[in-house]
BABA-308865 format. One record per atom (N, C-alpha, C): x, y, z; atom name; residue in three letters; chain. Coordinates in pm, whole numbers, always signed. Atoms other than C-alpha are relative to their C-alpha. Example, Ala and Ser with C-alpha at 12.3 -4.5 7.8 and 13.67 -1.06 7.14 Angstrom:
BEGIN
+--------+--------+--------+----+-----+---+
:      x :      y :      z :  a :   r : c :
+--------+--------+--------+----+-----+---+
:    +89 :   -119 :     +0 :  N : Ala : A :
:  +1230 :   -450 :   +780 : CA : Ala : A :
:    +90 :   +120 :     +0 :  C : Ala : A :
:    -82 :   -119 :     -6 :  N : Ser : A :
:  +1367 :   -106 :   +714 : CA : Ser : A :
:    -77 :   +109 :    +73 :  C : Ser : A :
+--------+--------+--------+----+-----+---+
This chain:
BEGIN
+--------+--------+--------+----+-----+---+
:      x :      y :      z :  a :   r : c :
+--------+--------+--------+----+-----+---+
:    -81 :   +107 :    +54 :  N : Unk : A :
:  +4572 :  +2519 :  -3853 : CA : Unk : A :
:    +72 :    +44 :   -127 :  C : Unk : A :
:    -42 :    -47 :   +118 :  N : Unk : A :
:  +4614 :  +2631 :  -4194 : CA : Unk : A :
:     -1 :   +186 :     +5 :  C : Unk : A :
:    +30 :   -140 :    +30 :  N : Unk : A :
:  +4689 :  +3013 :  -4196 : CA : Unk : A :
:    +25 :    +49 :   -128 :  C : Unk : A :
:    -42 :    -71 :   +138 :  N : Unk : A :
:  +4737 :  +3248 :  -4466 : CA : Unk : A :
:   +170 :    +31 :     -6 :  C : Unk : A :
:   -159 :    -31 :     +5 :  N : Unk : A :
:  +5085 :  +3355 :  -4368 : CA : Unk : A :
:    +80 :   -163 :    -55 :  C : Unk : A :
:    -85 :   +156 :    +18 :  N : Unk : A :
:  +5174 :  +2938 :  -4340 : CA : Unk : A :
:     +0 :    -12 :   -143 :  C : Unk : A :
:    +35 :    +68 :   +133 :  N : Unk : A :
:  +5044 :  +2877 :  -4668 : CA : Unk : A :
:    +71 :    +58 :    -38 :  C : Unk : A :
:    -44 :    -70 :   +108 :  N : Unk : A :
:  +5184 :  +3111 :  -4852 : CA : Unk : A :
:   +174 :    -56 :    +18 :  C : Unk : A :
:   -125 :    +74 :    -46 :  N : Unk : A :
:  +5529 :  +3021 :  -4664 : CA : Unk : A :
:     +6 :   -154 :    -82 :  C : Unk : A :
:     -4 :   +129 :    +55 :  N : Unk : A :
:  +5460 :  +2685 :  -4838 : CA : Unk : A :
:    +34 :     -4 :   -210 :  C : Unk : A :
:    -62 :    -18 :   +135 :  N : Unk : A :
:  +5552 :  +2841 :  -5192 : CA : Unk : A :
:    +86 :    +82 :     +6 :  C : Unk : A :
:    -29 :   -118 :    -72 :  N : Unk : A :
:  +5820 :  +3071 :  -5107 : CA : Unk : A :
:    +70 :    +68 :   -196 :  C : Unk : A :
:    -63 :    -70 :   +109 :  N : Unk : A :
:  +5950 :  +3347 :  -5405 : CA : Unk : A :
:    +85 :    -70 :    -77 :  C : Unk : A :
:    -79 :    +48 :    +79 :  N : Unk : A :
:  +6256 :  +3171 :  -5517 : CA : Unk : A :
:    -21 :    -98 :    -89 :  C : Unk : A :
:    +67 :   +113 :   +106 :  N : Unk : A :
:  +6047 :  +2846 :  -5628 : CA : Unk : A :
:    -56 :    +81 :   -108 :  C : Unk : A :
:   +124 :    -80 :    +47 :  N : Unk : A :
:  +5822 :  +3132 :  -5763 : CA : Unk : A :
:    +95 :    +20 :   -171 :  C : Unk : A :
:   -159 :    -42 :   +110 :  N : Unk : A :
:  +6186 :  +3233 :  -5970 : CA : Unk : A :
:    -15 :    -85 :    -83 :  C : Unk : A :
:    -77 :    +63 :    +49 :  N : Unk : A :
:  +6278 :  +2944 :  -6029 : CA : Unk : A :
:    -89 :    -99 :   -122 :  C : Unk : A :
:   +117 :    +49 :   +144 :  N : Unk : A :
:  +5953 :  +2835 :  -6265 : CA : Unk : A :
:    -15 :   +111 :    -77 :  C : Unk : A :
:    -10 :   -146 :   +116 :  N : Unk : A :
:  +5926 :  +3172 :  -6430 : CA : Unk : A :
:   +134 :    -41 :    -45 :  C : Unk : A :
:    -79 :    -34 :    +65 :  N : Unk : A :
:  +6278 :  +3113 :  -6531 : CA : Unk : A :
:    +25 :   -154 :   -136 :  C : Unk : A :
:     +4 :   +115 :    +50 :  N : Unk : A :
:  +6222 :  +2776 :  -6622 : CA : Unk : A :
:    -92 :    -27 :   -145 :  C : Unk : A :
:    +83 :    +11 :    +95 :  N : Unk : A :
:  +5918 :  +2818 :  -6814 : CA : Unk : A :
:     -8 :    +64 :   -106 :  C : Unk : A :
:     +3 :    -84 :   +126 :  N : Unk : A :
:  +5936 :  +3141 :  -7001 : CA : Unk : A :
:   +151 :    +50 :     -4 :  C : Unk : A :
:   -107 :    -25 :    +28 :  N : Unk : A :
:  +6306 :  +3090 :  -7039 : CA : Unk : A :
:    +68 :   +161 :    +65 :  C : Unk : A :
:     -3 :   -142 :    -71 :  N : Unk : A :
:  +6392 :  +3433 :  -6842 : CA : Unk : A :
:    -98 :    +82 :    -85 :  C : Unk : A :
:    +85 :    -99 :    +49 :  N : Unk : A :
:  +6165 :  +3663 :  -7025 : CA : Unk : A :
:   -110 :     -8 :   +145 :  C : Unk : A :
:    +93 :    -57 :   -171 :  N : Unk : A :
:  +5937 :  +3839 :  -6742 : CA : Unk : A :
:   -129 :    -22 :    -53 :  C : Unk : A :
:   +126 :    +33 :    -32 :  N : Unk : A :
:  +5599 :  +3692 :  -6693 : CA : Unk : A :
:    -92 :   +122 :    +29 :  C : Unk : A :
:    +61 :    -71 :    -35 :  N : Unk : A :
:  +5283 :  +3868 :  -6709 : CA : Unk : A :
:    -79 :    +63 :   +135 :  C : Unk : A :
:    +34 :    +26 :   -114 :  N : Unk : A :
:  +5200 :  +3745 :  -6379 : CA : Unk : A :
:    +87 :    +20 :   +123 :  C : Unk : A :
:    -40 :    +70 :   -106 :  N : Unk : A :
:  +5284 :  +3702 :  -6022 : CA : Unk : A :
:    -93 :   -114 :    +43 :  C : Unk : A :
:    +39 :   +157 :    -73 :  N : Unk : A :
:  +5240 :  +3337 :  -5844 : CA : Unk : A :
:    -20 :    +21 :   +147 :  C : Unk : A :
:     +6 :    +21 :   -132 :  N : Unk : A :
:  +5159 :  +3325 :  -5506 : CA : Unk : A :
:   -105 :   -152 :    +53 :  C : Unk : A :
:   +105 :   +120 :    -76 :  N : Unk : A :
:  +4967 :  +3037 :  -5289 : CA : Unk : A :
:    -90 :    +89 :    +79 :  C : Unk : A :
:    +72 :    -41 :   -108 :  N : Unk : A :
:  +4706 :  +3093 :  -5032 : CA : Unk : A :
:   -119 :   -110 :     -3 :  C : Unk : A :
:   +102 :    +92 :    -70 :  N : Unk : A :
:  +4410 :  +2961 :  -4822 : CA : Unk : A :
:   -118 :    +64 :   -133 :  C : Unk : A :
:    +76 :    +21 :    +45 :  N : Unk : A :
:  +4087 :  +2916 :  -5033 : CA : Unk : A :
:   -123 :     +1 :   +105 :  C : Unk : A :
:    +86 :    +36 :    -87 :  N : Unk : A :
:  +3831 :  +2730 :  -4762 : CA : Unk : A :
:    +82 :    -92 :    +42 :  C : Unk : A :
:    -25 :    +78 :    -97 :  N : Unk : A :
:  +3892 :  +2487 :  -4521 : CA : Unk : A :
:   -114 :    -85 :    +57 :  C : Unk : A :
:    +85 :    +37 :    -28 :  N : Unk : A :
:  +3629 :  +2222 :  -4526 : CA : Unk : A :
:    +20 :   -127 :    +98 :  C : Unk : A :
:    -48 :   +124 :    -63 :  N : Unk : A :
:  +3740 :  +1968 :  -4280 : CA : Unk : A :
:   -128 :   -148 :     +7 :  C : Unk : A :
:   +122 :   +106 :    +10 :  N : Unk : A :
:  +3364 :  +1809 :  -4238 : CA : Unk : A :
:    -21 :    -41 :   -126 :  C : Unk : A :
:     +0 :    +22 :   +136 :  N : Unk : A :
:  +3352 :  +1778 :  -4619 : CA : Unk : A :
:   +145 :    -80 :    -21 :  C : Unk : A :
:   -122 :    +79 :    +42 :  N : Unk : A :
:  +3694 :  +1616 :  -4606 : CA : Unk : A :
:   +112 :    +67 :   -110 :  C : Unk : A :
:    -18 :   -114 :   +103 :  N : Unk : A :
:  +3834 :  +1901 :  -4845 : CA : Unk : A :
:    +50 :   +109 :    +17 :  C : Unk : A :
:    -70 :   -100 :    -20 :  N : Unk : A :
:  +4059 :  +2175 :  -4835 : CA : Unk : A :
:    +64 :    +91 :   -207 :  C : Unk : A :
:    +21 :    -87 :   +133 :  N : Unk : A :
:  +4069 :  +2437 :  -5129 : CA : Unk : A :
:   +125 :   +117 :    +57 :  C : Unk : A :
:   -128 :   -115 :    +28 :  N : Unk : A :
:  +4415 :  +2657 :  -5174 : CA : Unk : A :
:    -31 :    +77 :   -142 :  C : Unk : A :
:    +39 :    -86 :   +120 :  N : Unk : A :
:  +4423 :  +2883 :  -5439 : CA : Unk : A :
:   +200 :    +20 :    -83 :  C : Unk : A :
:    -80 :    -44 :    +28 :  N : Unk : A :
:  +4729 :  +2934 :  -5665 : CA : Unk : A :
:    -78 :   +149 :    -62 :  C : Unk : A :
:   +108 :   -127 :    +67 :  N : Unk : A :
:  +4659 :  +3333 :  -5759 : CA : Unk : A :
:   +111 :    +44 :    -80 :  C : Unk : A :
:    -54 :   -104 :   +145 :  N : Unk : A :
:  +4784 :  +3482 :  -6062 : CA : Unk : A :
:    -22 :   +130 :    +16 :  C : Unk : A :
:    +79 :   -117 :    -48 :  N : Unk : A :
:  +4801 :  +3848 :  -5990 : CA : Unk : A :
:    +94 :    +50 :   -137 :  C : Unk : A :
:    -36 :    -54 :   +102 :  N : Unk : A :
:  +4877 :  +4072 :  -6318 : CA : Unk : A :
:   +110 :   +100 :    +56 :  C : Unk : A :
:   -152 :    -84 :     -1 :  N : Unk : A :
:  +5220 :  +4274 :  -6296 : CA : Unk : A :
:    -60 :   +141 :    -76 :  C : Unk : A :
:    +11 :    -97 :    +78 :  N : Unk : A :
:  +5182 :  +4634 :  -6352 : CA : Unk : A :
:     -1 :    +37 :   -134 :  C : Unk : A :
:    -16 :    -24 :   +174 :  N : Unk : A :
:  +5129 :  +4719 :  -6716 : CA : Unk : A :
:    -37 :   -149 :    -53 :  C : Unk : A :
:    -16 :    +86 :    +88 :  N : Unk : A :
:  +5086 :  +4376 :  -6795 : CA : Unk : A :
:   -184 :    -52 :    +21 :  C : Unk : A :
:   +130 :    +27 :    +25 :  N : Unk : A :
:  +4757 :  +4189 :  -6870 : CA : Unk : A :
:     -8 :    -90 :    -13 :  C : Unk : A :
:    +89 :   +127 :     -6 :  N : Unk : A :
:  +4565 :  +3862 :  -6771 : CA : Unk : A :
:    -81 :    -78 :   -125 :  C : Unk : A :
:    +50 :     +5 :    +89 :  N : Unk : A :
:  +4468 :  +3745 :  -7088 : CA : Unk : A :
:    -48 :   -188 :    +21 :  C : Unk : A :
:    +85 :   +147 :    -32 :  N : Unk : A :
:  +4245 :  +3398 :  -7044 : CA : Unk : A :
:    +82 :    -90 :   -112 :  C : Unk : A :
:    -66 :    +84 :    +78 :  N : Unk : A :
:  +4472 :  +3259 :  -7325 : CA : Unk : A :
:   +115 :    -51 :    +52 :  C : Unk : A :
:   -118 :    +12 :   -120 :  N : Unk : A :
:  +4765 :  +3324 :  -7069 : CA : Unk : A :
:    -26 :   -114 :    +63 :  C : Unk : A :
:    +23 :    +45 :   -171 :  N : Unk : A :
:  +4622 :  +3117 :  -6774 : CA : Unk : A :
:    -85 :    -93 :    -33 :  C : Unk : A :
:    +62 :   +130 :    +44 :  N : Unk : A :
:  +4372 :  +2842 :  -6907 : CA : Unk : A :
:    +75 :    -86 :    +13 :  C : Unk : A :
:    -67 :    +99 :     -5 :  N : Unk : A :
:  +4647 :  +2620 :  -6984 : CA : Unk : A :
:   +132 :    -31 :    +87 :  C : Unk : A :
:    -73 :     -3 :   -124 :  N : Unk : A :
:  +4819 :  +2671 :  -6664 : CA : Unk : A :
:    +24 :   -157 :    +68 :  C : Unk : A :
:    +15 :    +78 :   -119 :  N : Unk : A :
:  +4686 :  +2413 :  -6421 : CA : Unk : A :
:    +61 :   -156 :    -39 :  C : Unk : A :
:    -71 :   +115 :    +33 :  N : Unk : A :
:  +4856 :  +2058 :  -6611 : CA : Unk : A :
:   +145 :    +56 :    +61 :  C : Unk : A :
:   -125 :    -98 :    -54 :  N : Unk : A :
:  +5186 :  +2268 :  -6594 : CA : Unk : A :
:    +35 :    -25 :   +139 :  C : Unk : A :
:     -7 :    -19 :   -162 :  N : Unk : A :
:  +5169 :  +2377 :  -6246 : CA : Unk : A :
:     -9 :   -115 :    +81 :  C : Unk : A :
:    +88 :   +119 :    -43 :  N : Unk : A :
:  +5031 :  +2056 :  -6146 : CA : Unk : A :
:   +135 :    -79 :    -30 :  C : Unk : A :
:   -133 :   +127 :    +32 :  N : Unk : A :
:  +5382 :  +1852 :  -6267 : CA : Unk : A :
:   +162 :   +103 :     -4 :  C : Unk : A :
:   -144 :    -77 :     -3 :  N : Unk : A :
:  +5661 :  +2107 :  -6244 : CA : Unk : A :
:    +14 :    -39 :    +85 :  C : Unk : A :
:    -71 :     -3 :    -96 :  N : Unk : A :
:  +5928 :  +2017 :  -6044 : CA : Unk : A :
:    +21 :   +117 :   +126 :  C : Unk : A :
:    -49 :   -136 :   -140 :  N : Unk : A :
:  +6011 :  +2386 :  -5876 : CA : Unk : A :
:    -90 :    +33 :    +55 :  C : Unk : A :
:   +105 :    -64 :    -60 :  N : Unk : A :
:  +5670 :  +2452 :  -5768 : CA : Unk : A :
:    -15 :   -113 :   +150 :  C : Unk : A :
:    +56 :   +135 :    -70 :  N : Unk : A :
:  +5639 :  +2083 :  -5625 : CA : Unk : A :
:    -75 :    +10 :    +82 :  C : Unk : A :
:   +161 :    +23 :    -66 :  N : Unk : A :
:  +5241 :  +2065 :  -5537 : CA : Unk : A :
:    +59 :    -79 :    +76 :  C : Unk : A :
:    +38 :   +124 :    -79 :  N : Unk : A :
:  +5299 :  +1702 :  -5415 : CA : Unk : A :
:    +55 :    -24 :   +178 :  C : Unk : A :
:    -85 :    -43 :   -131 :  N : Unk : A :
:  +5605 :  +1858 :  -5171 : CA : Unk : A :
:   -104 :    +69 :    +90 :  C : Unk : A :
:    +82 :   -132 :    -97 :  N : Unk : A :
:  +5323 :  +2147 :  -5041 : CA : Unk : A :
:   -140 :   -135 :    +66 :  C : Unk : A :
:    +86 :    +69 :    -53 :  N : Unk : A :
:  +5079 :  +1841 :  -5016 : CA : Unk : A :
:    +16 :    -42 :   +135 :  C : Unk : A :
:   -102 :    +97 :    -69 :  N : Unk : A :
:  +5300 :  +1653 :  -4795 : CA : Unk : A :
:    -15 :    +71 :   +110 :  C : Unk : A :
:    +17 :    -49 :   -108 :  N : Unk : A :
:  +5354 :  +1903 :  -4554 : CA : Unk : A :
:   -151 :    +62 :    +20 :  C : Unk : A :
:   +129 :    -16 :    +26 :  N : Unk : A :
:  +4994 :  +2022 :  -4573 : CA : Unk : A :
:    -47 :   -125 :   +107 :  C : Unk : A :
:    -13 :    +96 :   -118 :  N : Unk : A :
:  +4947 :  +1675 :  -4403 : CA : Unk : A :
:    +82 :     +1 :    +93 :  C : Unk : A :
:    -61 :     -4 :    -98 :  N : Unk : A :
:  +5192 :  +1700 :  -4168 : CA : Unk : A :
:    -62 :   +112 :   +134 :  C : Unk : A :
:     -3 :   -134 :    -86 :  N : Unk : A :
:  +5022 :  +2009 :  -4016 : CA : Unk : A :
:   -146 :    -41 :    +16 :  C : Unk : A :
:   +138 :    +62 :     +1 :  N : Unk : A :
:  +4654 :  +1833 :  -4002 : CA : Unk : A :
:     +1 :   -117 :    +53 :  C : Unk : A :
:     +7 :    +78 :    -44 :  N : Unk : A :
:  +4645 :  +1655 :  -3732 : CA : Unk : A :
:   -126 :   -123 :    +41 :  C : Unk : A :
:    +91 :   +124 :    -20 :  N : Unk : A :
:  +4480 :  +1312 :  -3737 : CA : Unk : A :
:    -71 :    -35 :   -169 :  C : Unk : A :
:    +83 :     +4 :   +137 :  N : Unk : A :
:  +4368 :  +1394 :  -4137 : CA : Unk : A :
:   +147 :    -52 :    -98 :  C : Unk : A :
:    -90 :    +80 :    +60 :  N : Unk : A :
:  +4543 :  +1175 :  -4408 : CA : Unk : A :
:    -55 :    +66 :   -142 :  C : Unk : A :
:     +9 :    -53 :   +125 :  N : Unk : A :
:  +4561 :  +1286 :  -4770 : CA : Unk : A :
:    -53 :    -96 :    -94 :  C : Unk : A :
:    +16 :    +81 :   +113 :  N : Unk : A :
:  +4382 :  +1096 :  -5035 : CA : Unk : A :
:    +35 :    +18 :   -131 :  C : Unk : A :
:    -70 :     +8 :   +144 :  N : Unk : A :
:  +4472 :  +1280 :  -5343 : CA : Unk : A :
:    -22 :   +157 :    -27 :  C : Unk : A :
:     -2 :    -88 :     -8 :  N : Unk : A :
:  +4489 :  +1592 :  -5456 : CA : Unk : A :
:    -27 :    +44 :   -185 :  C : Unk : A :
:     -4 :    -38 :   +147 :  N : Unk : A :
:  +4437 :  +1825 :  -5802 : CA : Unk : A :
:     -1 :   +139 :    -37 :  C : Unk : A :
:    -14 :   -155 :    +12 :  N : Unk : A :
:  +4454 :  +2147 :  -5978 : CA : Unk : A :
:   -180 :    +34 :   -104 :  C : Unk : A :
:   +119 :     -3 :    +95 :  N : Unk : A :
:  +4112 :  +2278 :  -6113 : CA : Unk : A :
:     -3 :    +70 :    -95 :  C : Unk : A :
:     +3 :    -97 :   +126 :  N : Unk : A :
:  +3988 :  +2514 :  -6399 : CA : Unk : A :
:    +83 :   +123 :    +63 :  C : Unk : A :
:    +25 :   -155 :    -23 :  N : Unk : A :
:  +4132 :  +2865 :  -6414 : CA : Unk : A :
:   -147 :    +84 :    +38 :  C : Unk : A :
:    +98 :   -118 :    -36 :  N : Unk : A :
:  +3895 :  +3122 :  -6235 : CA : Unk : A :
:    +58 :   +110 :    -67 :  C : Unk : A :
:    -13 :   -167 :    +11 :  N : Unk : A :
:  +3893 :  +3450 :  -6364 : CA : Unk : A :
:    -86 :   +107 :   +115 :  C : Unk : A :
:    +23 :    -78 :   -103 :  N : Unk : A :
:  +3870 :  +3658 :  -6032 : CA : Unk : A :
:    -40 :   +129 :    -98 :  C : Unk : A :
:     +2 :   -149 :    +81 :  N : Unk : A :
:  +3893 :  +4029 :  -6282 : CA : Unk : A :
:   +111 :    -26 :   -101 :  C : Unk : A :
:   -107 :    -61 :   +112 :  N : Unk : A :
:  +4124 :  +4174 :  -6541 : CA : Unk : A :
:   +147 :     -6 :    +55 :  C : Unk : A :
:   -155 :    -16 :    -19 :  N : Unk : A :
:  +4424 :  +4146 :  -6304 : CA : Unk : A :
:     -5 :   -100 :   +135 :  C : Unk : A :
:    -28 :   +115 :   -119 :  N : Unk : A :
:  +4350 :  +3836 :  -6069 : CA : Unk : A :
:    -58 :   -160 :    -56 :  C : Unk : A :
:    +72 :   +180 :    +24 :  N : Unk : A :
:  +4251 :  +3440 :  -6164 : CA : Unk : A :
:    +89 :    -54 :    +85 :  C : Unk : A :
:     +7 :   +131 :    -55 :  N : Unk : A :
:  +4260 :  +3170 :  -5959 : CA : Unk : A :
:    -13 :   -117 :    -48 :  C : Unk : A :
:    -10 :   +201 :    +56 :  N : Unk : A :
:  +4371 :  +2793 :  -5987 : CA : Unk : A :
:    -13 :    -70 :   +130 :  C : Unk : A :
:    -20 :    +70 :   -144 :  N : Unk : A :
:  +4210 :  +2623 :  -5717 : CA : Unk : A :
:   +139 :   -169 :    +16 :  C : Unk : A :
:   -116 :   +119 :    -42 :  N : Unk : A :
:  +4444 :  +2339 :  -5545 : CA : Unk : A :
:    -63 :    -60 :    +71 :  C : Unk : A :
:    +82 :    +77 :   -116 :  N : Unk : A :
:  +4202 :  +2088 :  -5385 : CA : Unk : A :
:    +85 :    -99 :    +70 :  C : Unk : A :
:    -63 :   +117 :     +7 :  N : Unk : A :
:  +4314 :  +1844 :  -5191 : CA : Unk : A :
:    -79 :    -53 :   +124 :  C : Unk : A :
:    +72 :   +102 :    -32 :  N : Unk : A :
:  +4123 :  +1577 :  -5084 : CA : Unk : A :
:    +46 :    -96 :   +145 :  C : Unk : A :
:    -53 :    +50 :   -103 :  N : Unk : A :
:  +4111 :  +1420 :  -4717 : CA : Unk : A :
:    -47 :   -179 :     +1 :  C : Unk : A :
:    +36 :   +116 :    +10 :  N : Unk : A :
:  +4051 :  +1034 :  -4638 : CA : Unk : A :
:   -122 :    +23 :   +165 :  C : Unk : A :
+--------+--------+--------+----+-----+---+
């Protein structure tokens, strides 16, 4: 239902652009953005995406970086969660969306953290 290729298709590069350019005014980010699958708990009612922060050559993950991510991410227009929600339901058949959220930063290592993306079934 949910693959890795789909998902990721559900944030595609140019949104990816078009908040890096937005946020840190063009200056190049330490990061790359990508989406992806997390788990897939359907009996739990619960589905876990991951936004992943992956560190850019030379550059460095610094927990001061990426803590105060997930409000951000969570209300920008170019990323639009609520758009990826949306279809997210559309592709889950018979499951209805109750609500959705962005959690703490994970720190995967020195050049990966994770922002889970739950989102909650009815």
């Amino acid at each position: 239902m949910l693959t890795e290729e789909w998902v990721r298709g559900l944030l595609p590069r140019e949104r990816v652009e078009a908040f890096f350019e937005a946020f840190y005014f063009g200056e190049e980010p330490a990061y790359d953005l990508e989406l992806g699958v997390g788990e897939v708990q359907l009996e739990r009612k619960r589905i876990r995406l991951e936004l992943r922060l992956k560190a850019r050559p030379g550059q460095c993950l610094a927990c001061n970086l990426t803590w105060g991510l997930p409000p951000v991410l969570s209300r920008h227009p170019a990323l639009d969660l609520a758009g990826i929600v949306q279809k997210v339901q559309e592709r889950l058949n018979g499951y209805q969306v109750k609500g959705w959220e962005l959690g703490a930063t994970e720190e995967v290592g020195p050049d990966l953290h994770l922002i889970p993306f739950w989102i909650y079934l009815k």
